[in-house]
C-alpha positions as CSV (number, residue, x, y, z in Angstrom):
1,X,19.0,-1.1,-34.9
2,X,15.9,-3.3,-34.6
3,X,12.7,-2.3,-34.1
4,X,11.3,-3.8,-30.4
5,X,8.7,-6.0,-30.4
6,X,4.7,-5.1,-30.0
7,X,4.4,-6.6,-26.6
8,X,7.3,-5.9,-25.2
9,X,6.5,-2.0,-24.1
10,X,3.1,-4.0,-22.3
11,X,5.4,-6.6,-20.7
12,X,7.8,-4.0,-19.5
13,X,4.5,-1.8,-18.3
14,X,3.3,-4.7,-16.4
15,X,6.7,-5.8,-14.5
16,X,6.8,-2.0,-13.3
17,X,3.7,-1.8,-12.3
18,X,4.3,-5.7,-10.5
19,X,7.4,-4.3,-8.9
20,X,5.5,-1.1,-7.6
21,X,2.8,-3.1,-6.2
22,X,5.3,-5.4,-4.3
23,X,7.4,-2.3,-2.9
24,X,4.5,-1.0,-1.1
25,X,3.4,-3.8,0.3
26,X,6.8,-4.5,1.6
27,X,6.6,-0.9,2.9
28,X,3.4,-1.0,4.6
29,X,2.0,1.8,1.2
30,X,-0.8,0.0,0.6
31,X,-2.6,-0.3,4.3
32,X,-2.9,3.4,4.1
33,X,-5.2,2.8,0.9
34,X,-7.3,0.2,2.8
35,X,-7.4,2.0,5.5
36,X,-9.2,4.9,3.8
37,X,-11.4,2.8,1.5
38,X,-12.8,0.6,4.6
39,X,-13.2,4.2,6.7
40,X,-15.4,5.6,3.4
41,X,-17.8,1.9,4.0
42,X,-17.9,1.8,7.7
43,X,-17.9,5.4,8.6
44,X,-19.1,7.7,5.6
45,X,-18.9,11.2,6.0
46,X,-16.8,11.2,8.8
47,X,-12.8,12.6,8.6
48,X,-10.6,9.7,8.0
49,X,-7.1,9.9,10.2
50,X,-4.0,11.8,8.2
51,X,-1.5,9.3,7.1
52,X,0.7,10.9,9.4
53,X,-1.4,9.5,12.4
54,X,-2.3,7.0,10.9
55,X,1.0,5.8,10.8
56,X,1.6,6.8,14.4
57,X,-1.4,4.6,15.3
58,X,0.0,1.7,13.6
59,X,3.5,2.1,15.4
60,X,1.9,2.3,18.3
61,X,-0.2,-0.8,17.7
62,X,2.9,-2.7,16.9
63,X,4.3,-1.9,20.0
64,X,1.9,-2.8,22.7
65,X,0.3,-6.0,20.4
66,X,3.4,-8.0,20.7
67,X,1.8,-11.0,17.9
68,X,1.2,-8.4,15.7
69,X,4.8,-8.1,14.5
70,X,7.2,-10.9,13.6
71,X,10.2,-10.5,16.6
């Protein structure tokens, strides 16, 4: 059996975290996190929406902004 290369548990580490990153920005993931980290500058100390309504929100915005969504 031979031994795996230094780098190669790094490269492997990288494309995972790569392929994470590009699953939840497919998903939409990732506007939850923006979402709270622009709340904590704009508005601090005030309760940020649950991602449960915030996701309602966004469905909601999708439907009545008809450019906001591809078809």
């Amino acid at each position: 059996m031979t031994a795996a290369r230094p780098g190669a548990a790094a490269r492997v580490a990288g494309w995972a975290r790569a392929v994470r990153w590009y699953l939840r920005e497919l998903t939409g993931e990732g506007d939850y996190d923006r979402y709270l980290a622009r709340h904590a500058d704009v508005h601090p100390g005030e309760p940020a929406l649950t991602r449960r309504a915030f996701e309602r929100w966004r469905a909601e915005r999708a439907a009545t902004t008809p450019g906001h969504r591809c078809c």
